[in-house]
VEXDREN-191806 format. One line per 8 residues: their letters; for each residue x, y, z of C-alpha. Coordinates in steps of 0.001 Angstrom, whole numbers. Each point is the difference from the previous one (the first is absolute). Example, Ala and Ser with C-alpha at 12.3 -4.5 7.8 and 13.67 -1.06 7.14 Angstrom:
BEGIN
AS> 12300,-4500,7800  1370,3440,-660
% end
This chain:
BEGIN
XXXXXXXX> 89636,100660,97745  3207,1370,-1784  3286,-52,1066  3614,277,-1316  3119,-1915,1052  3819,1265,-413  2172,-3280,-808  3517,251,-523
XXXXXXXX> 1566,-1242,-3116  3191,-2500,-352  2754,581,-2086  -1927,-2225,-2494  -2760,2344,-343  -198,1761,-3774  396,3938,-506  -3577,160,-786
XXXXXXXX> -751,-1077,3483  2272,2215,1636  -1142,3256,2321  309,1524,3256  -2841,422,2348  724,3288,2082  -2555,-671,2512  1204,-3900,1369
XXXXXXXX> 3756,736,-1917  -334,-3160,-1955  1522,-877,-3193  -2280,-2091,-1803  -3560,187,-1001  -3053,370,1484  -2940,-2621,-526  -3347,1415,348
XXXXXXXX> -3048,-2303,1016  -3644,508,525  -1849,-2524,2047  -3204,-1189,771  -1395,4,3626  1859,-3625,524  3098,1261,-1491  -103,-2033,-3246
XXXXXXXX> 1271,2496,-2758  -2014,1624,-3077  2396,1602,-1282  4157,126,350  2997,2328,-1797  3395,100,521  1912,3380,-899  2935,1657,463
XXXXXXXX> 404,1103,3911  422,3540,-696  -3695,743,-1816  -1939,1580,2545  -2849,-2535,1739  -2860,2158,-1668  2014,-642,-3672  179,-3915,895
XXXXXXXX> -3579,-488,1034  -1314,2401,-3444  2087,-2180,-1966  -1146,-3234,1806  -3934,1336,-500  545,1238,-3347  1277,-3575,-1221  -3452,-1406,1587
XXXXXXXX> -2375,2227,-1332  -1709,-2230,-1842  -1271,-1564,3552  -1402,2915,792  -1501,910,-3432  -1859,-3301,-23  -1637,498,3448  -3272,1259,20
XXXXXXXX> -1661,3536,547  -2533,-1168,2310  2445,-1806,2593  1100,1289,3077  3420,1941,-494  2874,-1977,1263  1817,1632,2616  4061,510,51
XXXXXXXX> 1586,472,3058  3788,1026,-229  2063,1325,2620  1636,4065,989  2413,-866,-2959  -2350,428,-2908  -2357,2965,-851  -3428,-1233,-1102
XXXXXXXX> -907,3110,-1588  3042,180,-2615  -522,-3610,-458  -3665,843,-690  975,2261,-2727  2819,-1423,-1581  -2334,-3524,-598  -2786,2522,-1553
XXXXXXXX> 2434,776,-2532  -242,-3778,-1020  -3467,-1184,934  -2381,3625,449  -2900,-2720,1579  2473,-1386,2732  -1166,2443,2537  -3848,-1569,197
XXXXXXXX> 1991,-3309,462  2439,394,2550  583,2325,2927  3832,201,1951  -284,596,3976  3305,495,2126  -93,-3106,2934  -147,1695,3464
XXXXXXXX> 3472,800,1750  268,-774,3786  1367,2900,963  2264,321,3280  -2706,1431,2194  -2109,-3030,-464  2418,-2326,592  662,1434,3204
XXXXXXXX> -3674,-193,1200  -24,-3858,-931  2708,-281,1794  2149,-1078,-3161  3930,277,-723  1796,-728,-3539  -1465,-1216,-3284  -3771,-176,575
XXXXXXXX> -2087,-2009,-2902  -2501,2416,-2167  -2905,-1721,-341  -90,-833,-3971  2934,936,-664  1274,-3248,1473  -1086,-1976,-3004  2150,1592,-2279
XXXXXXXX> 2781,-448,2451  -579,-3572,-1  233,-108,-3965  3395,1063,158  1371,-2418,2701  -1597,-2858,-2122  2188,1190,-2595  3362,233,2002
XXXXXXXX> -843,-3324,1467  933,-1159,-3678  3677,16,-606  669,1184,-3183  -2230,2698,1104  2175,1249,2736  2123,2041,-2568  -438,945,-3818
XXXXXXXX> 1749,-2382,-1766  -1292,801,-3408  1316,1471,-2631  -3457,1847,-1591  -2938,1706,1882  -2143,-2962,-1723  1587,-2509,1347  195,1344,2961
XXXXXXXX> -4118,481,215  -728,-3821,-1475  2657,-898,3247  -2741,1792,2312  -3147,-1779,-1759  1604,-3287,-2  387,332,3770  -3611,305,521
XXXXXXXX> -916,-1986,-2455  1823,-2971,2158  -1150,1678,3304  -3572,-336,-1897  671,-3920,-1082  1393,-1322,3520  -3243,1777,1779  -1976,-2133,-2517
XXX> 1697,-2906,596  -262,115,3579  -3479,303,24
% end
């Protein structure tokens, strides 16, 4: 699963890291993050808020590639599920352009949407969970739940990204530990 997250930036924050999101009208970055089906990341990128999700997650991808070069022909393709905000078929075409084979490896799918008449036949009001999508979800709350997390404090987009794997890297260790 593949999500993006608008965080605002503090007055610390560097010019590199600077944009505005239109669609949440944040000023900060966005860090993209692509999750297994327990929510323990593959792969995480922090840009500038105001590239588009589709830009964040081709440039998050395209980084990677080598992951996907080295898996083989003969496996089942993995599947990427990403929400309404991202369109699987420019994706598709813009990762093409840097890997032709990724197509036979991977395949995008849109998670389901409840939509308003369904909700009303279950009998449901407000938020409602999407089943999958709720992993993803849960990614990002780890990652609030650490402090220096809360807000971009950083002053490059790197730094900013090693922030985000040394959060799960310690959400990784104290699971260990408490086994």
């Amino acid at each position: 699963m593949i999500d993006s997250q608008a965080v605002q930036n503090t007055c610390s924050a560097g010019v590199e890291s600077k944009g505005f999101c239109r669609y949440k009208l944040t000023n900060g970055i966005k860090r993209h993050l692509a999750v297994d089906s327990l929510g323990f990341p593959f792969f995480t990128c922090c840009t500038k808020a105001s590239v588009s999700d589709d830009r964040g997650l081709i440039m998050m991808l395209s980084e990677n590639i080598d992951y996907f070069r080295a898996k083989p022909m003969n496996v089942h393709k993995i599947t990427i599920l990403v929400d309404s905000g991202y369109h699987p078929d420019f994706i598709m075409r813009e990762l093409e352009k840097v890997y032709p084979q990724i197509g036979k490896k991977i395949r995008m799918e849109k998670s389901g949407k409840i939509s308003s008449e369904q909700k009303k036949s279950e009998g449901k009001k407000g938020f409602v969970v999407v089943k999958a999508r709720w992993i993803i979800e849960r990614s990002n709350a780890w990652m609030e739940r650490c402090k220096n997390l809360v807000k971009n404090f950083e002053r490059t987009l790197f730094n900013s990204t090693q922030k985000v794997n040394l959060c799960f890297i310690r959400l990784l260790l104290k699971r260990l530990t408490a086994s």
